[in-house]
Wavefront OBJ file of the C-alpha trace (Angstrom):
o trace
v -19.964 68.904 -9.219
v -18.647 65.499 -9.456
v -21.810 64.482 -11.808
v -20.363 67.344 -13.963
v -16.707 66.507 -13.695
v -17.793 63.003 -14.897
v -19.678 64.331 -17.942
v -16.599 66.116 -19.149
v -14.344 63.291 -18.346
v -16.500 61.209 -20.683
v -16.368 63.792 -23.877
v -12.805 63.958 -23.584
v -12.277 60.336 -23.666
v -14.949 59.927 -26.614
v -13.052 62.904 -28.052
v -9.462 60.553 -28.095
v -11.608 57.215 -29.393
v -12.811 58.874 -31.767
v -10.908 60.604 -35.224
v -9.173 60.448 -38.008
v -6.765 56.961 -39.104
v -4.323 56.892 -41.638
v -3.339 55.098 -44.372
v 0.619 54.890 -45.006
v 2.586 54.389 -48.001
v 5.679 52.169 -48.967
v 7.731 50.977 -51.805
v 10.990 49.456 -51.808
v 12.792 48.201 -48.625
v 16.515 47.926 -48.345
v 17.423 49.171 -51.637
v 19.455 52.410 -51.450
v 19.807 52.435 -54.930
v 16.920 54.534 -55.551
v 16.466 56.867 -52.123
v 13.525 58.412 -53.514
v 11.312 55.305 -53.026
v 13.176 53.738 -50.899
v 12.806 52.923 -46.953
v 15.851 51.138 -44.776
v 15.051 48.182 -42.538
v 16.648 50.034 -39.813
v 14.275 52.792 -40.379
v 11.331 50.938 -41.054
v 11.926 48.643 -37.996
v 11.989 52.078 -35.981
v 9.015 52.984 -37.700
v 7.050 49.913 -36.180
v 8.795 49.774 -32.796
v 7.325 54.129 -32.487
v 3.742 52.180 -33.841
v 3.811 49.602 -30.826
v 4.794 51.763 -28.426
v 2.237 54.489 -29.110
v -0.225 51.794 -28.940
v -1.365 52.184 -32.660
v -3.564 49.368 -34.596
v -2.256 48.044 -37.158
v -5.435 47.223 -39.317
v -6.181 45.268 -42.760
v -7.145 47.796 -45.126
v -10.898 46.149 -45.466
v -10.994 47.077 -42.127
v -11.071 50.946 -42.401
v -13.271 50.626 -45.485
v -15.998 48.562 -43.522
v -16.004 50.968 -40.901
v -16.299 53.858 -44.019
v -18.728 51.733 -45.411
v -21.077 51.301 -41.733
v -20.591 54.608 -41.040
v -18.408 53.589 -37.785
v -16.577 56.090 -35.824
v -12.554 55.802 -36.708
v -10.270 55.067 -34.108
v -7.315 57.569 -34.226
v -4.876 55.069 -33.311
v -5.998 52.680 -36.675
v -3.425 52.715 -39.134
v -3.810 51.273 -42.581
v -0.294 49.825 -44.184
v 0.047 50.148 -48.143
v 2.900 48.624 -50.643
v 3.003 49.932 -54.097
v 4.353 48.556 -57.356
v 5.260 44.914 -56.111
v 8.997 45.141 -56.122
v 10.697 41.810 -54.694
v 12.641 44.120 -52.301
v 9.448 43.760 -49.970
v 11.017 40.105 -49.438
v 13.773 41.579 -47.438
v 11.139 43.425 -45.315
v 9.076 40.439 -44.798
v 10.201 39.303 -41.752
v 9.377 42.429 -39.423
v 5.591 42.904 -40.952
v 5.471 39.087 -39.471
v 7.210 39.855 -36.113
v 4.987 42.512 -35.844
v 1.786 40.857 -36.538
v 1.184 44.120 -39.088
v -1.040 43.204 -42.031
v -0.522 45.331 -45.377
v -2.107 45.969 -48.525
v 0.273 45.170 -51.693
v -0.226 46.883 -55.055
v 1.196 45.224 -57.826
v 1.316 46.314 -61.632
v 1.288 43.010 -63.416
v 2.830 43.468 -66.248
v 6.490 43.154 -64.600
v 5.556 40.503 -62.714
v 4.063 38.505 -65.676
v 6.985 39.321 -67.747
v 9.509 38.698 -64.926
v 11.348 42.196 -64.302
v 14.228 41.529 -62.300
v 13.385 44.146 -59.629
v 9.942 41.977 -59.433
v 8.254 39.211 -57.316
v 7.135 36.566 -58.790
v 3.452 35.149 -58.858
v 4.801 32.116 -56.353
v 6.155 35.236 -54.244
v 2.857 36.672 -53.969
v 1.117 34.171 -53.393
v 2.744 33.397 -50.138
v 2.574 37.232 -49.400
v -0.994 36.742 -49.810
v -1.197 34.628 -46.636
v 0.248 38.027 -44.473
v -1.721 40.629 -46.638
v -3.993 41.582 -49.012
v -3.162 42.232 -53.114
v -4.392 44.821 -54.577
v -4.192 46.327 -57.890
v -1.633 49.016 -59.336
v -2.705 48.933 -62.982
v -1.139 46.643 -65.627
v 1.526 48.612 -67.479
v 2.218 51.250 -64.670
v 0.889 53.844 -66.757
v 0.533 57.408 -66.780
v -3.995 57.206 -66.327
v -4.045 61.075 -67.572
v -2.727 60.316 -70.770
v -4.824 57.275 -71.745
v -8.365 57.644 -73.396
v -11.362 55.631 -72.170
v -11.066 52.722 -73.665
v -6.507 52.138 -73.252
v -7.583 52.352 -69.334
v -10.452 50.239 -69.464
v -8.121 47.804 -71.848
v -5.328 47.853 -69.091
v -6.993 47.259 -66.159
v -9.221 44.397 -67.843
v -5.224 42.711 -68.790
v -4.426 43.128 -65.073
v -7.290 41.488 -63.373
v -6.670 38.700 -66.455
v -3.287 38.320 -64.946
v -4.680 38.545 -61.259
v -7.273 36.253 -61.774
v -5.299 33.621 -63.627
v -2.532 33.489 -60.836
v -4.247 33.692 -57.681
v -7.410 32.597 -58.423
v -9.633 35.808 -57.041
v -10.305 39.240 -57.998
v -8.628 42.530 -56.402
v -10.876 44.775 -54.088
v -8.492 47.962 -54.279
v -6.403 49.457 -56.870
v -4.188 52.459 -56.081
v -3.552 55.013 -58.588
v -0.015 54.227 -60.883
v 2.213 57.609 -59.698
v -0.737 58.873 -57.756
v -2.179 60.495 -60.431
v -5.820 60.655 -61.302
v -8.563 62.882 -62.756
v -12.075 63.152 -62.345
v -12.340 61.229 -65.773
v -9.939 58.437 -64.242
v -11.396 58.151 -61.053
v -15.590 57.332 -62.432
v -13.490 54.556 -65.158
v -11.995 52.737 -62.342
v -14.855 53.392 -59.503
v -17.089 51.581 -62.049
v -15.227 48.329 -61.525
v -16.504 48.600 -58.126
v -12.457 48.884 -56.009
v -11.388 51.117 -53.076
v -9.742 53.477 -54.648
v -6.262 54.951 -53.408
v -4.558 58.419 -54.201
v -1.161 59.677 -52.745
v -2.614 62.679 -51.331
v -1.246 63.920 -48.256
v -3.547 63.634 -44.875
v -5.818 61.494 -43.050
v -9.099 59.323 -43.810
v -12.223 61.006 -41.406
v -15.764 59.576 -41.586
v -16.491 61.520 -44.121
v -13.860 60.295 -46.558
v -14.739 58.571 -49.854
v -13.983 54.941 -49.938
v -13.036 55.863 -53.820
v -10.525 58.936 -52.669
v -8.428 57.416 -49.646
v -5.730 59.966 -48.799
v -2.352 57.572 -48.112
v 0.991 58.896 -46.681
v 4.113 58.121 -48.302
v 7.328 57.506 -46.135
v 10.366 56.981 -47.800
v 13.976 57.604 -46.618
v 14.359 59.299 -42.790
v 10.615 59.341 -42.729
v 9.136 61.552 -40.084
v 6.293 58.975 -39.020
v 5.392 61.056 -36.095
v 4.351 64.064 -37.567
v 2.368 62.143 -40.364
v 0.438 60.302 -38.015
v -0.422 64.476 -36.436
v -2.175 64.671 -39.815
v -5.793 65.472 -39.975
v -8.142 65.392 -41.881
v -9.735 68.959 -43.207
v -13.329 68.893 -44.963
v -12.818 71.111 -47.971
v -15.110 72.389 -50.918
v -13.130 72.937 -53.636
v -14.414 75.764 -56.028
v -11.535 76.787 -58.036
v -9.032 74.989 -59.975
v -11.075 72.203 -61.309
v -8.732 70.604 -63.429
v -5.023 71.550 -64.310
v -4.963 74.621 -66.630
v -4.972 74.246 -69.835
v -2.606 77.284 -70.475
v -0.223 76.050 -67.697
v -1.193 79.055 -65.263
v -2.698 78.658 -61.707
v -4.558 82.100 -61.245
v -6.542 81.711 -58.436
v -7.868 79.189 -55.864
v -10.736 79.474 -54.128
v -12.417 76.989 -51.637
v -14.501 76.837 -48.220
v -13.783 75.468 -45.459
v -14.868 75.751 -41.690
v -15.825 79.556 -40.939
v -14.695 79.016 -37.363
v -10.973 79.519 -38.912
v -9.708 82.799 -39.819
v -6.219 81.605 -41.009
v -5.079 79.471 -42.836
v -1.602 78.385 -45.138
v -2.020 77.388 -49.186
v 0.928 74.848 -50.503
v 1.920 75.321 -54.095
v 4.289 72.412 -55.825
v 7.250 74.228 -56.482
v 6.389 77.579 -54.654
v 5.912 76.776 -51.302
v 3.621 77.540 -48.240
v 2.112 81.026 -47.852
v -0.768 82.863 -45.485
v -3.584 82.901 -46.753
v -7.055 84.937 -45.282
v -9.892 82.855 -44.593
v -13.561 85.192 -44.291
v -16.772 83.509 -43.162
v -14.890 79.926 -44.657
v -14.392 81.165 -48.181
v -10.687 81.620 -49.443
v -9.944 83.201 -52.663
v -6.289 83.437 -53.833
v -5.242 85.517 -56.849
v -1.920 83.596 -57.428
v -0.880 83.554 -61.420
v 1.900 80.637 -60.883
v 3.387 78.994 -64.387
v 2.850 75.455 -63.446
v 6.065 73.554 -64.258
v 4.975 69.900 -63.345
v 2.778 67.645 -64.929
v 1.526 66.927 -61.235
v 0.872 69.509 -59.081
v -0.203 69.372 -55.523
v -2.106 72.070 -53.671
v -2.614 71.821 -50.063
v -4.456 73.859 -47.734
v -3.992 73.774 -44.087
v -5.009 74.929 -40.863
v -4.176 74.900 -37.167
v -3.919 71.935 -35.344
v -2.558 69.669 -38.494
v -5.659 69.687 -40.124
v -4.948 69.433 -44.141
v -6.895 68.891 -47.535
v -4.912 68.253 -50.733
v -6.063 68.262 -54.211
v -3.984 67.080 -57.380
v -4.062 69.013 -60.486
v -2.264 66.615 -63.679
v -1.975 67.488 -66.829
v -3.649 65.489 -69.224
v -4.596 64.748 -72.974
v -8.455 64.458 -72.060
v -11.088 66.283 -70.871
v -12.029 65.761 -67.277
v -15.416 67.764 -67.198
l 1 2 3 4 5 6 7 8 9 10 11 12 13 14 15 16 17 18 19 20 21 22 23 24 25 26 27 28 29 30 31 32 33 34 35 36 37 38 39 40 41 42 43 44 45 46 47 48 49 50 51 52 53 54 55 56 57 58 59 60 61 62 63 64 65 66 67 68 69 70 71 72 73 74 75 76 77 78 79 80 81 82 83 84 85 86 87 88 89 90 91 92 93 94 95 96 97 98 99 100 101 102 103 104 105 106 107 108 109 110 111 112 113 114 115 116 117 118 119 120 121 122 123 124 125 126 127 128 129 130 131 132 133 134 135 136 137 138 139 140 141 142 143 144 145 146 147 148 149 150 151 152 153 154 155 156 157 158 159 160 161 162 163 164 165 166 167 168 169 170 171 172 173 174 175 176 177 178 179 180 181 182 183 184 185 186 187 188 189 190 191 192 193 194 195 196 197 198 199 200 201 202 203 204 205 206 207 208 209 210 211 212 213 214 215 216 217 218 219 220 221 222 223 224 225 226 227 228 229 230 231 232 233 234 235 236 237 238 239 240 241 242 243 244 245 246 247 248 249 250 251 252 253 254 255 256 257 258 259 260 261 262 263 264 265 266 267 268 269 270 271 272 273 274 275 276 277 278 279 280 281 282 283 284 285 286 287 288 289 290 291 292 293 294 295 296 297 298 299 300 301 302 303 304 305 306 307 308 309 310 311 312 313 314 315 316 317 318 319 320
């Protein structure tokens, strides 16, 4: 009995070692001007004080792609720190990532950095920063990827690792999509210079997760950090839509998932959650929504917090 007892006290605490980390998302700091992007220090400092005392690990980015890389279990308490955009706002948060002893991942877009934007470090700015974190790269112009051909987003991104290089003397090992938006086109253009490539995409990072698709969480405003870091991560096949429709109509979804769930809820930009049946891991959803956006999210989800997204952006160029 007690040799038993042991055995099962041992899979439940490999169970809580091992899991899914995340990867969160920030932008300004201190700036209520634009609430949309923006996170308080009051609320980020709460947002650090919840990470300490849940006993979370703060964790260099490289970190988490190493262990992707190795093919190490993920600890469910690692969580990955991200800064988009490079706005000098991040000066005013500063001082907590260093009282925390949290490293981060900036990405910067170079352009308004090179050409001084007043919202905008400066290179002398981030190269101090780059003695708490790691700079990454957010694109040169901060442009819409969809709408560029082939060669504008090879052009761009060769400008911005100009700039990178020229400043700070070393060359970028992640780039994070400009507005979160990407394609299947965009994605192979920028794996091929070899970076860790970041989405926006609501959930977690598993072990299975592509070091060239890592799902981040953004928290802006009266972020709810705890019920992000509930997020799991849900290994989905996606079947149907491939790309955004060219007519503008979502008619159907269809994907498989686990077959031990017979439930689950579809997420819709603009239209909400709804039920959806799952049979033998295969959902098909006639839907026929008018797709409004130029960036549409869908999300499926099941019990226990466990979520997949895939973004759907309209763009100029074929994908396939």
């Amino acid at each position: 009995m007690l040799h038993k007892l042991l055995l099962l006290t041992n899979f439940i605490f490999l169970f809580r070692l091992f899991g899914d980390a995340h990867i969160l998302l920030y932008h300004r700091f201190g700036d209520p001007r634009y609430p949309t992007t923006n996170t308080s220090l009051e609320q980020l400092q709460k947002d650090f004080v919840y990470l300490q005392k849940h006993h979370y690990k703060v964790i260099p980015l490289q970190r988490l792609v190493k262990a992707l890389q190795n093919r190490e279990p993920l600890d469910p308490k690692w969580v990955v720190i991200t800064i988009d955009d490079g706005f000098k706002s991040l000066l005013k948060a500063l001082p907590l990532f260093q009282k925390f002893h949290y490293p981060f991942t900036l990405f910067i877009s170079t352009k308004p950095i090179q050409n001084r934007y007043p919202d905008f470090l400066r290179w002398k700015d981030i190269k101090e920063i780059a003695k708490f974190g790691e700079i990454g790269l957010h694109s040169h112009t901060h442009p819409h990827l969809t709408d560029l051909s082939n060669e504008e987003i090879v052009k761009d991104t060769k400008k911005a690792l100009k700039l990178y290089k020229k400043h700070l003397h070393t060359l970028p090992k992640s780039y994070a999509y400009p507005y979160g938006e990407y394609d299947k086109r965009v994605k192979g253009l920028l794996q091929s210079f070899h970076f860790v490539l970041c989405n926006q995409n609501l959930g977690a990072v598993s072990k299975k997760s592509s070091i060239y698709d890592l799902n981040r969480i953004a928290l802006v405003g009266k972020s709810n950090l705890p019920q992000a870091l509930h997020l799991k991560y849900l290994p989905t096949q996606w079947i149907e839509p491939r790309t955004y429709p060219k007519d503008g109509i979502l008619k159907e979804v269809a994907l498989k998932i686990d077959p031990k769930y017979t439930n689950a809820q579809l997420y819709v930009t603009d239209y909400g959650w709804r039920r959806v049946k799952v049979k033998n891991g295969y959902i098909k959803e006639n839907l026929h929504l008018k797709l409004t956006k130029r960036r549409v999210r869908v999300i499926i989800k099941v019990k226990h917090s466990k979520i997949n997204t895939k973004i759907l952006v309209r763009s100029r160029y074929g994908t396939e």
